[in-house]
C-alpha positions in Angstrom: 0.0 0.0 0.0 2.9 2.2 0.9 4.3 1.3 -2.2 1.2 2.3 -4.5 1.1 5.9 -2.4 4.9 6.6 -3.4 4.7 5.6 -7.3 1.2 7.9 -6.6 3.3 10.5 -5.4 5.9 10.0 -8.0 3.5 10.1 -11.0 1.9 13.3 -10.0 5.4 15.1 -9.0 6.4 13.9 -13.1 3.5 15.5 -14.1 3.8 18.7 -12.7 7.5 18.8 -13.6 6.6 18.2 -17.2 3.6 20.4 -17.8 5.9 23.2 -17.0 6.6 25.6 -19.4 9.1 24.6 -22.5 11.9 27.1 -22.4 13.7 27.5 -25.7 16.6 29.8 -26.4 17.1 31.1 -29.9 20.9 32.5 -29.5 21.3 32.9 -33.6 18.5 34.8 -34.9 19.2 36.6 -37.9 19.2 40.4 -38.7 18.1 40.4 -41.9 16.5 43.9 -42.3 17.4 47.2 -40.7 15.4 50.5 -41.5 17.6 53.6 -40.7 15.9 57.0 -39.4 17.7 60.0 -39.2 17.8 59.4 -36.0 17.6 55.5 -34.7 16.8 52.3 -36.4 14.3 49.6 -36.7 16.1 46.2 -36.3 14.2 43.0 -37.9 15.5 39.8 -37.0 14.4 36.6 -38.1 14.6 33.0 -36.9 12.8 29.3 -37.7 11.7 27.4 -34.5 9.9 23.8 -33.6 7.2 24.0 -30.5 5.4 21.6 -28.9 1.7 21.0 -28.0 1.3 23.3 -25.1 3.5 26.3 -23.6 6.7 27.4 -25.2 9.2 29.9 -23.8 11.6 31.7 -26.4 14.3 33.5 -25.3 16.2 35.8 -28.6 19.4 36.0 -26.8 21.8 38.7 -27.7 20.1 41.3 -28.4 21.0 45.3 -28.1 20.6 46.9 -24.3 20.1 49.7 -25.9 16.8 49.0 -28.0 13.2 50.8 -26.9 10.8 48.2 -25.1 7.9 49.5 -25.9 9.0 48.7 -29.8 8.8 45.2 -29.6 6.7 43.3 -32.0 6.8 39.6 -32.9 5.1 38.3 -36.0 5.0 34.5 -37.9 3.0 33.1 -35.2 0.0 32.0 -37.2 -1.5 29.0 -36.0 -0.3 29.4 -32.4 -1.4 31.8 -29.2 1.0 34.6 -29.0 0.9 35.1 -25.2 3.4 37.8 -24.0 6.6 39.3 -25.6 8.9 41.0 -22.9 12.1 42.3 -22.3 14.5 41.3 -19.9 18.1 41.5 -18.3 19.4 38.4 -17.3 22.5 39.2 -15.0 23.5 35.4 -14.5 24.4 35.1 -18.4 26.9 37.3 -19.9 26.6 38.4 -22.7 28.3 37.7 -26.0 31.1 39.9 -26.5 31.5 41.1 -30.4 34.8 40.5 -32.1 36.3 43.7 -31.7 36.7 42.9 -28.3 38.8 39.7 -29.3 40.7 41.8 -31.8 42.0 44.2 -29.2 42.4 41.6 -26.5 44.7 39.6 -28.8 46.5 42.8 -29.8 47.2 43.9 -26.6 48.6 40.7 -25.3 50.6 41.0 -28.8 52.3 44.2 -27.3 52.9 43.1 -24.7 54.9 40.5 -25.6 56.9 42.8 -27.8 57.5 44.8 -24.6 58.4 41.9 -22.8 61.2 41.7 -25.8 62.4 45.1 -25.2 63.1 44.7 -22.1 64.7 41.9 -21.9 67.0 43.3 -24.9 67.3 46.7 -22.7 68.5 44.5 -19.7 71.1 43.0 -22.0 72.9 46.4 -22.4 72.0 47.4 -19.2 74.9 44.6 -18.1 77.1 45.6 -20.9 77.3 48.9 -19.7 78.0 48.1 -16.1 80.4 45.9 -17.2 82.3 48.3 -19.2 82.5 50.5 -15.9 83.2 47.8 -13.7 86.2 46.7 -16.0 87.2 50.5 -16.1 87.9 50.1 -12.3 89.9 47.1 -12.2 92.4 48.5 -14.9 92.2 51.8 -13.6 93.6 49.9 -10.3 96.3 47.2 -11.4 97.8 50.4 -13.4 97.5 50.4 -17.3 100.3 51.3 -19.9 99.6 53.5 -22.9 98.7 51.1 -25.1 96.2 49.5 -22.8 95.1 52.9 -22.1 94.4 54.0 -25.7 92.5 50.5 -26.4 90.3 51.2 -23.5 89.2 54.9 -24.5 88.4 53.6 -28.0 86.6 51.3 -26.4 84.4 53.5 -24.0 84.3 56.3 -27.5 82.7 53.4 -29.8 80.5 51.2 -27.3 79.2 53.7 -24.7 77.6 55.8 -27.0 76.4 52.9 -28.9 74.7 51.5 -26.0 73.0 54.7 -25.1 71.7 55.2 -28.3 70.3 51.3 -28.3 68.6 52.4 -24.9 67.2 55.4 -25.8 65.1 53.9 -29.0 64.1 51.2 -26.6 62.4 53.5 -24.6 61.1 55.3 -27.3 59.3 51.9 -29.0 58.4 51.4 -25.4 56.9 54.6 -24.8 55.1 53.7 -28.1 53.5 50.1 -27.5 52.4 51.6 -24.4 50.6 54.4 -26.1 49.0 51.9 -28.0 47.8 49.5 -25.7 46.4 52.6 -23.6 44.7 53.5 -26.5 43.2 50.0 -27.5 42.3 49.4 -23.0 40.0 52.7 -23.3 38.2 51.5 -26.5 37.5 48.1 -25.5 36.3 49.2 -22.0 34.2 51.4 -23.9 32.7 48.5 -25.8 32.5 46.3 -23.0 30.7 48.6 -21.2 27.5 48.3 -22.9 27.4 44.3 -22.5 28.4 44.3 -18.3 24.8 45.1 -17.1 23.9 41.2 -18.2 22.4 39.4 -21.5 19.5 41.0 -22.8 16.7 39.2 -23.6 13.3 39.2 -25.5 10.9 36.7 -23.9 8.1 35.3 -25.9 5.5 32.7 -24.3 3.5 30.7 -27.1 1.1 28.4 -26.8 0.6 25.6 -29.5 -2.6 23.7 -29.7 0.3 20.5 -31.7 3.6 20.5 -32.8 4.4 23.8 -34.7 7.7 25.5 -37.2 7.3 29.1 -36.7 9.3 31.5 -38.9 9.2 34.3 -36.5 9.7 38.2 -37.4 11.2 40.0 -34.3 11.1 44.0 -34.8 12.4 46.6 -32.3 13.4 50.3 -32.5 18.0 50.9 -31.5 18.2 54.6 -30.6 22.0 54.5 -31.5 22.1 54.5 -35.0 21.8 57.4 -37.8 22.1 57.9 -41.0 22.8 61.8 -43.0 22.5 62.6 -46.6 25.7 63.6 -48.6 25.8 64.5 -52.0 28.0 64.9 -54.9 27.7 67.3 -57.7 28.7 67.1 -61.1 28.7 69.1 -64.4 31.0 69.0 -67.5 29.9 73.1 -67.9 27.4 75.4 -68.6 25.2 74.3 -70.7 25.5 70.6 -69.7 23.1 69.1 -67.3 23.8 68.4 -63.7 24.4 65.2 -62.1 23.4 64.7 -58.6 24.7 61.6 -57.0 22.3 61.3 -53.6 24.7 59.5 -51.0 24.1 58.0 -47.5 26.4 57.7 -44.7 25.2 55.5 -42.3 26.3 54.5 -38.2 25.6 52.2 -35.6 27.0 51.6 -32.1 24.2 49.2 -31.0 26.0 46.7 -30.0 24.7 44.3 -33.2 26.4 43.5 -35.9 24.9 44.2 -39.0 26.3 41.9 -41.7 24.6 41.4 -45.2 21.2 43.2 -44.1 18.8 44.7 -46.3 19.0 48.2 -45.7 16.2 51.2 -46.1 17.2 54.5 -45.1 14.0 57.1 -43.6 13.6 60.3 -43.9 11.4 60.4 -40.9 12.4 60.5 -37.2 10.5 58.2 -34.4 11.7 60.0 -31.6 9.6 63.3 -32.7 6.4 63.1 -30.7 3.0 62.5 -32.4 0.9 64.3 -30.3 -0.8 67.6 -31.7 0.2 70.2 -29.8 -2.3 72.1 -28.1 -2.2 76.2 -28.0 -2.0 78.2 -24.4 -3.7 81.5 -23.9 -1.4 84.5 -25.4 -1.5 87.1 -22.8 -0.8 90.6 -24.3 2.0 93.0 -22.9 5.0 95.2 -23.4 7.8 93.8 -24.8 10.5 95.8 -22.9 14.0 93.6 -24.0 13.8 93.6 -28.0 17.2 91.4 -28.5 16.7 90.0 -31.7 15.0 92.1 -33.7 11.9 89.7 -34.2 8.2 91.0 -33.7 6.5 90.0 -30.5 3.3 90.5 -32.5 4.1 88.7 -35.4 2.9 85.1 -36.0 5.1 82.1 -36.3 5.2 81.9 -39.9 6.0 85.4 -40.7 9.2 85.0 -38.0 10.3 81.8 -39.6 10.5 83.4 -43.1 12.7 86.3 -41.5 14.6 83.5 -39.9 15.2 82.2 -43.1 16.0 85.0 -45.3 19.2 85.6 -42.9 20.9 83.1 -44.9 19.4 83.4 -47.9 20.8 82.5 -51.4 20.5 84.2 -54.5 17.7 83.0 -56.2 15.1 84.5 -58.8 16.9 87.8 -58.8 20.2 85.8 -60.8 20.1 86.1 -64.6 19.9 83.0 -66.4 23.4 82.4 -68.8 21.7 78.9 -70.5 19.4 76.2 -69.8 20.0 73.0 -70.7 17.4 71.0 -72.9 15.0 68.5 -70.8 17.3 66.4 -68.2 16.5 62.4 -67.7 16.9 60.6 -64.4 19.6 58.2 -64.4 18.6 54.8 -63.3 17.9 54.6 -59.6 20.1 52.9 -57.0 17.4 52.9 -54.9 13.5 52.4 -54.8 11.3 55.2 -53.0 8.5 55.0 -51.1 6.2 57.7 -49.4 5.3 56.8 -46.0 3.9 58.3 -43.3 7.2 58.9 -41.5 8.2 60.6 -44.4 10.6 58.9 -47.7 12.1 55.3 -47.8 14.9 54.6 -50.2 15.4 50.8 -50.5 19.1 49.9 -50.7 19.1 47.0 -53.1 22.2 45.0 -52.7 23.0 44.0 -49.0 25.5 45.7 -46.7 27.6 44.9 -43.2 27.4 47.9 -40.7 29.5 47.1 -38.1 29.1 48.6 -34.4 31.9 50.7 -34.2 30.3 54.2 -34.9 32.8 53.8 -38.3 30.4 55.5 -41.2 29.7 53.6 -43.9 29.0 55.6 -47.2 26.4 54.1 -49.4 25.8 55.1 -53.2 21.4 56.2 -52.9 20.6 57.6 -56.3 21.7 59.3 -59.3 20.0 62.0 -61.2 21.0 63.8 -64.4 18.3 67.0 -64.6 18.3 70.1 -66.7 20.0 73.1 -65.1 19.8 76.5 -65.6 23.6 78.4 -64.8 23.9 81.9 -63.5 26.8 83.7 -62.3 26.0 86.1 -59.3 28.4 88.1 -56.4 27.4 90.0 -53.8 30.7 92.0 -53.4 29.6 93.5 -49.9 30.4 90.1 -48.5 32.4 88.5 -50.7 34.6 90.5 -54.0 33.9 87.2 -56.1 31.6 85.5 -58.8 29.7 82.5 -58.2 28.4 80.0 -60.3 25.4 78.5 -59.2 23.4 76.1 -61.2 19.5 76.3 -60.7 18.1 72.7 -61.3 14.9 72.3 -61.4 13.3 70.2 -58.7 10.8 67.1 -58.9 8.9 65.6 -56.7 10.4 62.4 -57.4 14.0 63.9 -55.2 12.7 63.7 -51.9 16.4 65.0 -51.0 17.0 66.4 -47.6 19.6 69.8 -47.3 22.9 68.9 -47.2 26.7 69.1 -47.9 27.7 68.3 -51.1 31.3 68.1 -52.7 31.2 69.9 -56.6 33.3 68.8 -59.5 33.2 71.5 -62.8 34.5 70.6 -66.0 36.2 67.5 -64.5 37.9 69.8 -61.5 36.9 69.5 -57.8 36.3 73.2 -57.1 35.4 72.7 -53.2 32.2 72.0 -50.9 28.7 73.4 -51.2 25.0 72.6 -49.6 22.4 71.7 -51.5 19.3 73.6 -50.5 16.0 73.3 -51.4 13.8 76.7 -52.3 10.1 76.6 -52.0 9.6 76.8 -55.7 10.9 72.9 -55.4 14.0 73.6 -57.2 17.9 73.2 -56.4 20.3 75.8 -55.8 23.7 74.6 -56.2 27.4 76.5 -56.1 29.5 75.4 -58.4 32.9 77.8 -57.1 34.2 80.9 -57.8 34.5 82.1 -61.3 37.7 83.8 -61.2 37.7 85.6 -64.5 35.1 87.7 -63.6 36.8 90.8 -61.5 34.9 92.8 -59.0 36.0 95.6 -56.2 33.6 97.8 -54.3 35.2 101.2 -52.6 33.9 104.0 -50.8 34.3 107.5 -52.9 35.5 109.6 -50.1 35.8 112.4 -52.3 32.0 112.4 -52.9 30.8 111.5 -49.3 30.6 113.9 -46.7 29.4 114.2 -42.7 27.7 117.4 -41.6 26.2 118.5 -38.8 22.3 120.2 -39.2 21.1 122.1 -35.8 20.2 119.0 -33.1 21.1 116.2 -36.7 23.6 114.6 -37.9 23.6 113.8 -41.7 25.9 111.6 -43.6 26.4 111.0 -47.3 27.4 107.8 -48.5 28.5 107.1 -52.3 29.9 103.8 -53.3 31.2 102.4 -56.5 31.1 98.4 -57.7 34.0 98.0 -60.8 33.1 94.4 -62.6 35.6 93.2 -65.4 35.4 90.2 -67.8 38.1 88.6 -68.0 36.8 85.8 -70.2 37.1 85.3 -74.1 33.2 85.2 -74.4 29.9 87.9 -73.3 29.1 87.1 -69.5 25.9 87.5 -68.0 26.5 88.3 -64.3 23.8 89.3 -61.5 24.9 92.0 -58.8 23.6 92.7 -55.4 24.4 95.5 -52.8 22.1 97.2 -50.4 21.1 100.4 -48.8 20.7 100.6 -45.1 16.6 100.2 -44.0 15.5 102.6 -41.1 14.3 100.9 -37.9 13.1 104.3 -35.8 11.1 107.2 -36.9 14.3 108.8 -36.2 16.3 107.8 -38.5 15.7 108.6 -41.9 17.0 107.1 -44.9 17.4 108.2 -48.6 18.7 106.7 -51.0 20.7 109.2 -53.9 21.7 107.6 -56.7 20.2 103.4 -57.7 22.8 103.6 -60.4 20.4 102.0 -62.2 19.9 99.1 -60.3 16.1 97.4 -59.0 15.7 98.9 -55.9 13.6 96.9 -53.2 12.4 98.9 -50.5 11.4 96.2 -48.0 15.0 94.8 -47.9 16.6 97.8 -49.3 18.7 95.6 -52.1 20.4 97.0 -55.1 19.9 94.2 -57.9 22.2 94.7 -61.3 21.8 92.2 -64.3 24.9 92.9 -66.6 25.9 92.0 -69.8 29.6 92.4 -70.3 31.2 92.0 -73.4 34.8 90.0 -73.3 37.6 92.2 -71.3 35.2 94.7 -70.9 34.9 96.9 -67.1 31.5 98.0 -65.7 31.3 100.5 -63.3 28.1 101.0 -60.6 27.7 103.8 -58.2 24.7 104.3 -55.9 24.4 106.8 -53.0 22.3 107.5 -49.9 21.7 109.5 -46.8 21.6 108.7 -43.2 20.5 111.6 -41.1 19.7 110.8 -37.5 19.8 113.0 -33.8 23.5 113.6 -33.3 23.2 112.6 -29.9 22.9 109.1 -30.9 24.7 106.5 -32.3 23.7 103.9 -35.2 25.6 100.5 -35.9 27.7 100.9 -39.6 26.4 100.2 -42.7 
């Protein structure tokens, strides 16, 4: 009877143990697809499992400690109870370190074999050299004649400084190593760091009503990874159309290798929130510190476009020299997509980021579009011409701003942004066109200062010489400015437009020359500034 209650016992303790949960661990899923943001990345990772009838655990080991829990997703689990996905730490597993950390471990113990060597060889002349003192005493004691004498001084003029010199670039190549091996300790302590706070995990319970092969799709969002548009600009001269090679260069320092994943690259950024934002009362006073300049009355949009013009480029007011005939996109590298995150570009061959934070430069998309070519100076700021090509935008760019380097007739002339206008076009500077001469000077013989009652008045006249240089007619675009009044005090008036467009909002002088071949244009404009003589105004 006892018997029967033990194997009783027995059974039911068997059957508790084995109606536990299953617990899997899936240590090699792969990354197979990564989309970059601007800002971050959405890792997909894939893996084939077996479960059995019931509850299965499965653990995706290695994974980033830097990934977003609230990203996870897990999809392929048709057929099968998906019953929780979680993330977790586990601090009694460490994690696997990547290969970098082998590389420098293995390099460092390298080095320090190689010191070893040194000293050992530093030792070895080290004796030498006490031994040549040493011996130095014991003659210098038992008495030496002169040829004894003279042997031993060639002796101490050809060895000693020999040996110092041996002992001196020992320390030097020590002094080196050790450089090195500092160098190679702070950068894998740095990658180490982010795998000592345990293995992280993403736990996923299933339940299987029989025996099941999943092909699982594990998604998450890594905040260390970024990718920023580059571009290079081409053009064989004016005249010929502009090519635009779109280019990518992409990081990561997640702690994942990437190796042969399909890539997409985002426009769009996850970590801007989505909620609308919702508008506070605007209570109404006096604006007593006016620092910048900007309205307190004015509305956002109307700041954002005086923001903008700070930096403005030259743009319709630039004469056109020639348009190219109707440009044709070159075939695509990649595919794009509109999403509601903004543009995907779909990388189509596969490509290994590795997490190092090294940038990795990928070839997007090449486009060969119509330009128009202007030459344009603004010799205020700057006493040269620029070329800038005016390509005409299409939807079908998507490009974000950015730097670009420029090649002209086959020459690199230097780096420029691309920025888009709101017409949806391209303005691009191609360089400095140095045969076109330009110098701006102050006539001092026709400006004055004078003094009227409580007023002060002063008469500026200024003169703009532009020369051709070039064997053919140029068509060149001019800008200069008249100060604009910000006080009722100060009044403003301008003399002489020498012809130019005057704007009176912005006060900007706008010339468009034609100059024949080694030909010299000269502008002059003038104005007045009168104001209370018991004030000061900034110069202009």
């Amino acid at each position: 009877m006892t018997r029967i209650k033990f194997l009783s016992a027995a059974f039911l303790l068997s059957s508790v143990v084995f109606s536990q949960d299953a617990e899997q661990h899936i240590p090699n899923s792969r990354i197979s697809h990564v989309t970059v943001f601007l800002n971050g990345a959405q890792v997909t990772r894939q893996a084939e499992v077996s479960v059995e009838k019931g509850i299965t655990t499965l653990v995706f080991d290695g994974i980033s400690p830097n990934i977003n829990p609230q990203s996870i997703q897990l999809s392929g689990t048709a057929g099968v109870t998906l019953m929780s996905v979680v993330h977790k730490i586990n601090y009694l597993s460490e994690a696997e370190l990547p290969r970098r950390v082998t590389e420098l471990q293995d390099s460092i113990e390298h080095l320090n074999f190689i010191i070893d060597q040194l000293h050992d060889n530093k030792f070895v002349l080290e004796q030498e050299l006490s031994l040549l003192l040493e011996n130095k005493n014991i003659r210098s004691d038992k008495g030496m004649d002169m040829a004894q004498l003279e042997e031993m001084q060639e002796l101490y003029r050809k060895r000693l400084p020999a040996i110092k010199e041996d002992l001196l670039k020992l320390n030097i190549q020590e002094k080196r190593y050790s450089e090195r091996i500092n160098r190679m300790t702070l950068e894998m302590g740095q990658v180490r760091s982010r795998y000592t706070t345990g293995n992280h995990e993403i736990v996923a319970s299933i339940k299987a009503d029989a025996k099941k092969t999943l092909k699982l799709i594990l998604n998450y969002y890594n905040s260390n990874a970024s990718w920023t548009p580059t571009y290079e600009v081409r053009s064989k001269g004016i005249g010929s159309p502009v090519q635009l090679i779109y280019k990518a260069n992409i990081t990561q320092n997640t702690g994942e290798e990437w190796k042969d994943v399909n890539l997409k690259l985002s426009t769009g950024n996850p970590n801007l929130s989505g909620m609308k934002p919702e508008l506070d009362v605007a209570f109404l006073g006096w604006e007593e510190n006016m620092t910048n300049g900007w309205n307190f009355g004015a509305d956002k949009q109307e700041n954002d476009e005086r923001g903008r013009n700070d930096n403005k480029v030259p743009t319709k007011s630039m004469q056109v020299l020639s348009e190219t005939k109707a440009g044709t996109y070159a075939k695509p590298a990649f595919q794009m997509k509109a999403t509601a995150l903004g543009i995907e570009f779909t990388v189509p061959l596969p490509y290994t980021i590795p997490s190092s934070g090294k940038t990795v430069t990928v070839d997007a998309q090449v486009f060969e579009m119509a330009a128009e070519y202007k030459l344009a100076a603004v010799p205020k700021l700057d006493k040269s011409a620029f070329l800038i090509a005016r390509v005409s935008g299409r939807e079908e760019l998507n490009q974000l701003n950015g730097m670009a380097n420029v090649y002209f007739e086959g020459t690199y002339t230097g780096q420029s942004h691309i920025t888009r206008t709101e017409e949806d076009t391209l303005l691009v500077s191609l360089g400095r066109d140095n045969g076109i001469i330009i110098d701006r000077k102050k006539l001092k013989e026709m400006s004055s200062r004078a003094f009227l009652g409580s007023n002060k008045k002063e008469q500026s006249v200024w003169e703009i010489s532009v020369r051709n240089a070039k064997s053919a007619p140029m068509e060149i675009t001019i800008e200069d400015q008249v100060p604009v009044n910000t006080d009722k005090d100060i009044e403003v008036t301008v003399d002489d437009m020498g012809g130019a467009t005057y704007d009176e909002a912005t006060g900007k002088l706008t010339w468009k020359l034609t100059l024949p071949p080694g030909e010299t244009k000269k502008l002059k404009f003038g104005f007045t500034v009168k104001y209370p003589k018991s004030k000061r105004i900034g110069g202009y």
